[in-house]
C-alpha positions, 0 to 999 in steps of 0.5 A, a space after each residue: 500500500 502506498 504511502 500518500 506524499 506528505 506536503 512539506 510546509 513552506 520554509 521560512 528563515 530566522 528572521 521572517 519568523 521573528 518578524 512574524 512574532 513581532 507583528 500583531 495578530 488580525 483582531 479576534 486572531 491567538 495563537 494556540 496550540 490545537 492537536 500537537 501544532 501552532 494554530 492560529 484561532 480566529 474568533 468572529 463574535 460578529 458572526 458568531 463563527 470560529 476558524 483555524 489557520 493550520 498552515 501559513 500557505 493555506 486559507 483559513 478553516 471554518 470549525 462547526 459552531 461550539 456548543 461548549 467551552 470550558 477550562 482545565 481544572 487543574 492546568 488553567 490554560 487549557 480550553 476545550 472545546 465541543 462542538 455541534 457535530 460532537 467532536 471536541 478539540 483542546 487549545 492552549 493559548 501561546 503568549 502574545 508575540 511568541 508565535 507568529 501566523 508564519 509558524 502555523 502547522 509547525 510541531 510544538 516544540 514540546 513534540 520534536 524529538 531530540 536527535 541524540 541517539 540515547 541507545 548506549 552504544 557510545 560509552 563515555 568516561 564521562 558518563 557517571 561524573 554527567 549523572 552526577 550533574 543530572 541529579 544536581 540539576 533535578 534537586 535545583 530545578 524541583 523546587 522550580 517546577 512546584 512554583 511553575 506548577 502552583 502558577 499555572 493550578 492558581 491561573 496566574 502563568 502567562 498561557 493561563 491569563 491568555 486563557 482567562 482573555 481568550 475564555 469570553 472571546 468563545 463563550 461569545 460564540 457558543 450556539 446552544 444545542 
């Protein structure tokens, strides 16, 4: 069976993307992290409608009318959203000028894999002093991470704001079924 060709997103340089971060988005226009990928998410209350823009080189998608919006109980900044043909999607904000409309349809960040080999083949003398740093960095970096955590539980995080601004944007548009 054979596999379809995949399109490759367009390719952009360094400076075009920091130029597209630095711009302002369209009015009704967040950056958001929808199915593993920067999404633009257009809300027009006007029209009580909701698109997405999942690549750069493409237009943009219209989504079914939303039904329902609510947030992550514990990570604040997540919003899911139902909609009227029962399908349902979770977002998460970016914050502003993080991601600009040239990145659309990339992975997030999170998800690209590493390139080092990691399969133990290539020994290193090294090894047992790099662990060392590694358990050092845990015990400096744990504590960081429970105030990172506690930040984003109490919604005062950067995504979580972003969240709380863009929650009233959707709600506005929600169709009851």
């Amino acid at each position: 069976m054979a596999k379809h060709p995949v399109d490759p997103l367009p390719t952009h340089t360094a400076a075009e993307i920091t130029a597209s971060q630095a711009e302002p988005l369209p009015a009704g226009v967040t950056m958001v992290r929808m199915s593993k990928r920067v999404t633009g998410l257009h809300v027009d209350a006007g029209v009580g409608a909701i698109s997405v823009l999942e690549r750069p080189d493409r237009p943009w998608r219209s989504l079914p009318p939303l039904t329902k919006v609510s947030r992550g109980a514990i990570i604040r900044s997540r919003l899911k959203l139902r909609f009227a043909d029962g399908t349902s999607a979770t977002v998460r904000p970016y914050k502003a000028k993080f991601k600009g409309l040239l990145e659309t349809g990339r992975p997030d960040s999170i998800n690209v894999p590493s390139t080092a080999s990691g399969d133990g083949r290539n020994d290193s003398s090294l090894d047992g002093l790099v662990g060392i740093f590694v358990v050092l960095a845990a015990i400096v970096l744990f504590p960081v991470s429970l105030v990172m955590l506690a930040r984003e539980i109490f919604g005062t995080s950067a995504r979580a704001r972003q969240a709380a601004v863009l929650l009233p944007q959707l709600r506005a548009v929600i169709r009851p079924s």
